[in-house]
C-alpha positions in Angstrom: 115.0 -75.7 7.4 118.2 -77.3 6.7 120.5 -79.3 8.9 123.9 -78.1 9.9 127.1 -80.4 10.4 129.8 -79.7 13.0 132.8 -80.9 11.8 132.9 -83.4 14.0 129.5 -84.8 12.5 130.9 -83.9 9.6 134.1 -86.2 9.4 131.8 -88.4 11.2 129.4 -88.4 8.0 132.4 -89.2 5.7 133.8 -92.3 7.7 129.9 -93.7 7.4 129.8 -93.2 3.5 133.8 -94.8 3.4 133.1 -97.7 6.0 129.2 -98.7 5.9 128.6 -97.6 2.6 131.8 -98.4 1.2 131.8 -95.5 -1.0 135.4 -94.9 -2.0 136.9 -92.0 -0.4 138.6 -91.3 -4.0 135.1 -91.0 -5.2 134.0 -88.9 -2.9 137.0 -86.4 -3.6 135.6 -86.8 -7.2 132.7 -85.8 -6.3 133.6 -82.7 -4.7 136.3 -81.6 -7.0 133.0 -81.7 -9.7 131.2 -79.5 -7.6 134.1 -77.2 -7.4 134.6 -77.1 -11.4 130.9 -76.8 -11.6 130.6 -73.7 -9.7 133.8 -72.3 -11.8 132.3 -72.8 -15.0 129.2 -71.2 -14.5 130.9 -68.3 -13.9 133.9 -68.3 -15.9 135.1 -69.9 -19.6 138.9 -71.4 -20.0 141.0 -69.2 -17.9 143.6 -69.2 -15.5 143.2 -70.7 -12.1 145.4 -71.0 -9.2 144.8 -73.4 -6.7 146.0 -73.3 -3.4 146.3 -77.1 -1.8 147.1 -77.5 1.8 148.1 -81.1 4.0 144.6 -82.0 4.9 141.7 -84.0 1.9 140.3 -80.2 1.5 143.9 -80.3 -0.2 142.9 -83.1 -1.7 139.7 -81.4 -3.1 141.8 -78.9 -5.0 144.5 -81.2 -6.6 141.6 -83.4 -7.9 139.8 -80.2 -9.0 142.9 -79.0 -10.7 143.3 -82.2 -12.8 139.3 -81.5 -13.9 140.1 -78.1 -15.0 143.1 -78.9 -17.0 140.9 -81.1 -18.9 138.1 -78.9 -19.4 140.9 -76.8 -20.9 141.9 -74.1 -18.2 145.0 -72.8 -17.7 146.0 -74.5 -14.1 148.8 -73.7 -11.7 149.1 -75.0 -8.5 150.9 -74.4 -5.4 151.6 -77.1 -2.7 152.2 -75.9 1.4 152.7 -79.2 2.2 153.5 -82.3 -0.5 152.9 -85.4 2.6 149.0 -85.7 2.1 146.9 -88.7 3.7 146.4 -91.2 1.3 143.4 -90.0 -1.0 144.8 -86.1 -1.4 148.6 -88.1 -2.4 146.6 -89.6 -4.9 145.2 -86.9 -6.7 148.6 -85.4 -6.3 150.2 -87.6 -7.8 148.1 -88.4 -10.9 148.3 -84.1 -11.9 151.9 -84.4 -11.4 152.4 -86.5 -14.1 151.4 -83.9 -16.7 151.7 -80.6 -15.0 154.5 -78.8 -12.3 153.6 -78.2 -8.9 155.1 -75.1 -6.7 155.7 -76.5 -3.3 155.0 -73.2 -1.3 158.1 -71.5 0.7 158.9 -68.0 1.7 161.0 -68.2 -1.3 158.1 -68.7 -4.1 155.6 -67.2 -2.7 156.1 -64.0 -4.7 156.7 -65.7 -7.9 152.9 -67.6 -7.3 151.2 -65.0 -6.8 152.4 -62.6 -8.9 150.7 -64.4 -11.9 147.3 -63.3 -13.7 144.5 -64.9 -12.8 140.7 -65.0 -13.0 140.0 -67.2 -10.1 141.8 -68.6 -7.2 141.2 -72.3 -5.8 141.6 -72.0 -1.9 142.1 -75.6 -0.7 144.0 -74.7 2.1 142.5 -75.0 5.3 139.6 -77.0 6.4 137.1 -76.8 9.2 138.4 -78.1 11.9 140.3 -75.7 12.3 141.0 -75.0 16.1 144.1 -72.5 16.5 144.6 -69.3 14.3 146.5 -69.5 11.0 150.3 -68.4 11.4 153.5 -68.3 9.9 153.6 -69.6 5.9 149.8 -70.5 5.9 149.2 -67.3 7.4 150.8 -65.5 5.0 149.5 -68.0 2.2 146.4 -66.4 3.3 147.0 -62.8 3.0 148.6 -63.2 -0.6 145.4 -64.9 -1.3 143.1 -62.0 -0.4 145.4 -59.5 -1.9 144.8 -60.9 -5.6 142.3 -59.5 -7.5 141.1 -63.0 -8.7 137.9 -64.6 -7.8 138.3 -66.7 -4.7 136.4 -70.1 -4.5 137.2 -72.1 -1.1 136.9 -75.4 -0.9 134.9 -76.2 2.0 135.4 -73.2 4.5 137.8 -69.9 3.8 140.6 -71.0 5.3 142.0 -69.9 8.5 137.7 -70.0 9.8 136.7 -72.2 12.3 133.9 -74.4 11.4 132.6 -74.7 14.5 132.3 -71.4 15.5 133.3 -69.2 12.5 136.0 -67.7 14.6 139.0 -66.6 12.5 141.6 -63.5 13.2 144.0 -64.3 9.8 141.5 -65.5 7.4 140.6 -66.2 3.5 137.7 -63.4 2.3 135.9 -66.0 -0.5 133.8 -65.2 -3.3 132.1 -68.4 -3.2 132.5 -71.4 -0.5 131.7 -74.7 -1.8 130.9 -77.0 1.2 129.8 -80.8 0.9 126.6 -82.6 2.2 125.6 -80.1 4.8 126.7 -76.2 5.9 128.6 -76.1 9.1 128.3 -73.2 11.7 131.1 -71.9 10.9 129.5 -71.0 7.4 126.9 -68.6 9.4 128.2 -67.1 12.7 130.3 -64.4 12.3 133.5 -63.3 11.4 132.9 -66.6 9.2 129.7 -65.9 7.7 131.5 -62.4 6.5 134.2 -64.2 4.8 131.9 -67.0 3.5 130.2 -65.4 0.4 127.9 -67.1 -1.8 127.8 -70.1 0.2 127.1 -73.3 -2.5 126.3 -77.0 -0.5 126.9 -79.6 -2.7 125.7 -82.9 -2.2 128.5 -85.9 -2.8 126.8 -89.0 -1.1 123.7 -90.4 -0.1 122.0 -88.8 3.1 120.3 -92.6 4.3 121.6 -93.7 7.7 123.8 -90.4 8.7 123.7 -89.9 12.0 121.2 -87.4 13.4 121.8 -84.1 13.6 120.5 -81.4 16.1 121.4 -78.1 14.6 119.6 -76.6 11.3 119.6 -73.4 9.7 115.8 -71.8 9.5 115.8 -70.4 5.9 112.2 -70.2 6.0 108.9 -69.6 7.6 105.7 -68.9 6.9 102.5 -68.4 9.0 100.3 -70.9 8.1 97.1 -70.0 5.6 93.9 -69.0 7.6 90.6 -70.8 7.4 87.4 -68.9 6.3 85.4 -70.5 8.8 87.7 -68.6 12.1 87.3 -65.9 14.4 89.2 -63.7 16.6 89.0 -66.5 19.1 90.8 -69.1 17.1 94.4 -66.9 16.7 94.4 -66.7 20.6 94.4 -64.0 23.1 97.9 -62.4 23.8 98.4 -60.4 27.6 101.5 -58.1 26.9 103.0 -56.7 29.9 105.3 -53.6 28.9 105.8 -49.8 28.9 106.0 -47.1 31.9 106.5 -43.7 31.7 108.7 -42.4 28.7 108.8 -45.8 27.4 105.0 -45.6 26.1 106.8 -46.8 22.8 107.9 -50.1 23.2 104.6 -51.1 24.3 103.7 -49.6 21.2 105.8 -51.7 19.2 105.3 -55.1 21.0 101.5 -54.9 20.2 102.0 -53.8 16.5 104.9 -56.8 16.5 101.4 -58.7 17.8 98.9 -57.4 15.4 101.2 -58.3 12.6 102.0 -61.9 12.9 98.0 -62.5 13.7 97.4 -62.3 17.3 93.4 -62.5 17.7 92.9 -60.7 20.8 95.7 -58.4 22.3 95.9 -56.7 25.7 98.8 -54.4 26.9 98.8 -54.1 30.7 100.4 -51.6 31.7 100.9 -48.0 33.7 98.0 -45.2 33.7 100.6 -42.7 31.4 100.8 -45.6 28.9 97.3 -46.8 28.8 96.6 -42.9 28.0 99.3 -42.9 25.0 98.1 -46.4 23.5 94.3 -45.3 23.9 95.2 -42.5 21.7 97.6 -44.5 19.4 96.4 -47.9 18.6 92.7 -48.4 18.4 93.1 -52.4 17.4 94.4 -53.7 20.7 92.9 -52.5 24.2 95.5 -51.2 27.3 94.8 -51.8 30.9 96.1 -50.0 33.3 97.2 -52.2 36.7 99.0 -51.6 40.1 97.9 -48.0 40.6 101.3 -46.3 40.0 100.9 -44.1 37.0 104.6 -44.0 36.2 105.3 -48.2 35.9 104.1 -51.4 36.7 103.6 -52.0 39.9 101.0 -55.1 40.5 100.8 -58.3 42.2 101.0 -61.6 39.9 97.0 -62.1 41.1 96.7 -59.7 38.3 97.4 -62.7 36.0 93.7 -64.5 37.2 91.9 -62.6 35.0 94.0 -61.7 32.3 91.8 -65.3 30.5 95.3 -65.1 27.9 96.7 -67.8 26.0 100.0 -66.5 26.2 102.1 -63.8 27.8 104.8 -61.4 26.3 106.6 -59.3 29.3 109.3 -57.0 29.3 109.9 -54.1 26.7 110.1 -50.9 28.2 109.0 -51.8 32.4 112.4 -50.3 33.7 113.7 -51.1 36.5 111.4 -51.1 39.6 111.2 -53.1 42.2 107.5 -52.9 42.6 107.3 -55.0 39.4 109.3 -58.3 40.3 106.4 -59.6 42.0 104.1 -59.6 38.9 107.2 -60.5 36.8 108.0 -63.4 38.7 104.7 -65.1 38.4 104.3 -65.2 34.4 108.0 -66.0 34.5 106.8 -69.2 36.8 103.8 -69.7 35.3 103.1 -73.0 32.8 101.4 -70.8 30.3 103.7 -70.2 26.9 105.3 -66.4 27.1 108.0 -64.5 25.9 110.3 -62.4 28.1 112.4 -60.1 26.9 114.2 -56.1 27.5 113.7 -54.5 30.7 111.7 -58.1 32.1 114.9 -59.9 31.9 116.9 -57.5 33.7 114.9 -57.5 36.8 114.8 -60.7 36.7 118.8 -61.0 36.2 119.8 -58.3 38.9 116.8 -60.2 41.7 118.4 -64.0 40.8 114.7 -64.7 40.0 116.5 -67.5 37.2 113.3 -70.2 37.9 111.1 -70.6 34.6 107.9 -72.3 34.4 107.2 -74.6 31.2 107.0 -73.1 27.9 109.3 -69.9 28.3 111.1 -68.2 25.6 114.0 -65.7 26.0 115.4 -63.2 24.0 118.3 -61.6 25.2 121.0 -59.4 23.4 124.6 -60.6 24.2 124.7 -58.4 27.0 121.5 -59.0 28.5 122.7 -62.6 28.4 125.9 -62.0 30.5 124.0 -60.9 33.2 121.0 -63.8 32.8 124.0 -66.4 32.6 127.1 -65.0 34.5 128.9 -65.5 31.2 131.5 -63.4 30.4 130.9 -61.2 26.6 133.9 -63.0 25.8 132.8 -66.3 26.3 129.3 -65.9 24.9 130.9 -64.3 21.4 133.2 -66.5 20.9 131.1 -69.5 21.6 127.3 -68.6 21.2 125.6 -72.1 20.4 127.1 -73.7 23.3 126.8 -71.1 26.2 123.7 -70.6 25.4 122.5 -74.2 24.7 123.8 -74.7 28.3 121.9 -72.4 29.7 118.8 -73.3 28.1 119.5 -77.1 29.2 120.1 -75.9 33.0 116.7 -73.7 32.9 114.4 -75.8 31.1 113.9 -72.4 28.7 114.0 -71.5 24.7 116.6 -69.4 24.5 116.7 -66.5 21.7 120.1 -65.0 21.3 120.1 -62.4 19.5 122.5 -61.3 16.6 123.5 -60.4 13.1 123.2 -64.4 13.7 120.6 -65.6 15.8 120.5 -68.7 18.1 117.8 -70.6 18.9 118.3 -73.6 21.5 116.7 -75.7 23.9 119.3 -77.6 24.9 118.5 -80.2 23.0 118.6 -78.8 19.6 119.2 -75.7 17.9 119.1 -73.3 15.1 120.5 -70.5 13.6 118.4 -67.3 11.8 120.4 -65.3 9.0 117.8 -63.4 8.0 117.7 -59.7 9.3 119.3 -56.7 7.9 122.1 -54.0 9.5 119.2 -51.0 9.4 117.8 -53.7 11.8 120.4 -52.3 14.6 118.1 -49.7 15.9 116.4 -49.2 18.8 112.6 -50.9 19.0 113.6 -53.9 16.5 113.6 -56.5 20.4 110.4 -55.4 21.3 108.7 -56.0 18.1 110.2 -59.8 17.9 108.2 -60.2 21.5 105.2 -59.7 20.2 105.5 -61.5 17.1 106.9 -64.2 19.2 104.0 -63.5 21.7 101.4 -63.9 18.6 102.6 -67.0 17.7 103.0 -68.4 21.1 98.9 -67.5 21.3 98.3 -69.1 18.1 99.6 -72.9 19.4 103.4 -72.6 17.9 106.0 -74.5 19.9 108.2 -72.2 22.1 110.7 -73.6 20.0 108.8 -72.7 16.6 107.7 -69.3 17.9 111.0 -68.3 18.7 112.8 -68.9 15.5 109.6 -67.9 13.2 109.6 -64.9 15.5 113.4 -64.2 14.7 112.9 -65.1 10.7 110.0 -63.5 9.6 111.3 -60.1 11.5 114.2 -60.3 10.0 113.0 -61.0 6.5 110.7 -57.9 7.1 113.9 -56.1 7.7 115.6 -57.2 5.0 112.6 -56.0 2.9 112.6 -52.4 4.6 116.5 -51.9 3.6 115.8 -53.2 0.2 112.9 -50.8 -0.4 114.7 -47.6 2.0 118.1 -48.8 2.4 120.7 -49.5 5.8 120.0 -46.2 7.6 116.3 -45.7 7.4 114.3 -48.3 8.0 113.1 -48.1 11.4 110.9 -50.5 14.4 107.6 -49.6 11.9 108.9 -50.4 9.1 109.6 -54.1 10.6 106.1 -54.3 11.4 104.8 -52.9 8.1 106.9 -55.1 5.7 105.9 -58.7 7.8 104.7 -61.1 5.8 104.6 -58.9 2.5 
């Protein structure tokens, strides 16, 4: 796991290191100019660079990087959209204008720039606080950017992203992104993770005293290594509550997703039609049939006194019967850690049944979410972490949202899952995550630490299934097959 900045923690980070520390602000630009050459060199020999510096210290960055390359003996050009700098980036301006010329960017010389050869381009333009979309000469600074054929290295964020939200309609496509001390959201939510590429965190100052941070970014997970000495007994007993007729195979997939991530025990309760399928399908977990409808679910939450589980996992493939609230409702309310997810959140959303007992994870979809929360689809894409660490505040609940990026809050705290693949866009790939997230929940993990091992070691299975089959094939199975390997 590693820690994420805001940049409002961010510049909160640097006025620490300037005032407590008394780390020079100059030095600090030093250091991240380094880091910038650093990443050039490795790639690239003496060559031509263009740097791009705009009115903020990520300016700064690039005029100080500049005078490093010109020493190191590359052919540097820069181009200025603004020449009044705070303090630190005049600095750094100044001392490379006394032995090279600066273009001070215009409609007029824009052309002239750009037209030149190069290998790389600097992009110093735009930093992460971004809160409005890019326009007018930056704007088009932009495009002329990602129109060259050079290399493009940003200097903190691509310019024109938000860092808070990676939100950006006119921005930079990098190469690389050097950021300093930590990553920023921005870095891994989309549109900005897309225009990110190789994303390089480069540490300028020390890390004693920052202020505490509450959102990371889970870049691994692993289960932990089993004891000779167990049984079936010590990995837990999982009750999964799923499937009805036609929809046999997402109960399927939530008790594979179980068996996979090491569930000891695991029982699918669930409709006569589906008990029939799964007795014929899965000989490692044992199906119950309750309620006496053969179709769906249709049972009491009484049902739940003998189930002897230590966690539930409820949802994939129920439909949408009434006759199934009332069973819904009490694992929803009970204490015992569960996972509900699909078909159990939508009954639950359309009744107003939003009361949650301790220990309860949810894993919506974007959509599924609008109707838990009220949200609109707007609202929740354009700001994910804090919708839904609002909602999981209110509720008391872990709340999975899922995504090409997924969230993870509590309300307290959060994190974000890259991990996961595009062939991972297919029908079955929810209902596995439950009973992964189920099988951990039964082994003792935190709601919190089911729900984002759940989210990362699926989506590292995924990314190992489009590796080995590529974007279109990989299917649900394939997730289950490649966990853990």
């Amino acid at each position: 796991m590693q820690f994420l900045a805001t940049p409002a923690q961010a510049a909160q980070i640097d006025r620490y290191m300037i005032e407590t520390l008394e780390i020079p602000g100059l030095l600090l630009m030093e250091q991240a100019a380094t880091a910038i050459f650093h990443e050039i060199a490795a790639l690239f020999p003496p060559c031509r660079v263009l740097l791009v510096a705009g009115s903020g210290n990520n300016g700064g960055d690039a005029w100080a990087a500049a005078r490093i390359l010109l020493t190191h003996g590359y052919d540097v050009a820069i181009g200025a959209a603004s020449l009044t700098l705070p303090p630190d980036a005049d600095a750094n301006m100044r001392y490379f204008s006394h032995t090279s010329r600066i273009t001070l960017l215009t409609p007029d010389t824009l052309d002239s720039f750009f037209s030149r050869d190069a290998a790389v381009i600097v992009d110093g333009l735009l930093g992460t606080g971004l809160s409005r979309p890019a326009s007018g000469l930056y704007g088009e600074i932009i495009r002329r950017i990602n129109a060259h054929p050079a290399k493009v290295v940003s200097v903190d964020i691509p310019s024109g992203i938000s860092g808070e939200t990676g939100a950006g309609q006119t921005a930079v496509t990098a190469d690389i992104t050097v950021t300093f001390q930590y990553a920023k959201p921005g870095h891994l939510l989309f549109p900005g993770r897309s225009h990110t590429g190789r994303l390089v965190v480069a540490k300028i100052g020390p890390e004693a005293g920052r202020p505490p941070l509450h959102l990371q970014w889970a870049d691994t997970f692993s289960l932990p290594p089993r004891a000779a000495d167990t049984n079936k007994g010590t990995y837990g007993r999982l009750a999964i509550f799923a499937g009805s007729r036609g929809m046999a195979g997402a109960a399927a997939l939530a008790a594979r997703g179980a068996l996979a991530a090491g569930a000891g025990l695991t029982t699918v309760y669930t409709c006569e039609y589906v008990q029939d399928v799964l007795q014929h399908t899965l000989s490692s977990v044992t199906a119950q049939a309750i309620g006496g409808n053969p179709a769906y679910i249709a049972a009491e939450g009484s049902v739940l006194e003998n189930c002897q589980a230590r966690a539930y996992a409820a949802g994939p493939g129920l439909g949408q019967h009434a006759e199934t609230l009332p069973l819904l409702r009490s694992i929803a309310q009970s204490s015992l850690p569960k996972v509900l997810d699909a078909d159990g959140l939508n009954l639950l959303a359309a009744d107003g049944s939003l009361s949650f007992g301790a220990n309860t994870v949810l894993t919506p979809h974007p959509k599924e979410f609008s109707r838990l929360s009220g949200c609109s689809m707007e609202d929740i894409l354009s700001s994910p972490l804090d919708t839904a660490g609002a909602f999981a505040k209110q509720h008391g609940v872990v709340l999975l949202l899922k995504g090409a990026t997924t969230i993870v809050s509590d309300g307290a705290k959060a994190c974000l899952v890259t991990a996961g693949a595009p062939s991972m866009a297919k029908g079955g790939s929810g209902d596995v995550l439950t009973g992964v997230i189920g099988a951990l929940l039964a082994q003792g993990l935190s709601p919190f630490m089911a729900a984002y091992g759940g989210a990362y070691l699926c989506g590292k299975a995924g990314e190992t299934a489009a590796a080995r089959k590529g974007d279109y094939a990989p299917t649900a199975e394939d997730t289950v097959y490649f966990l853990g390997r």
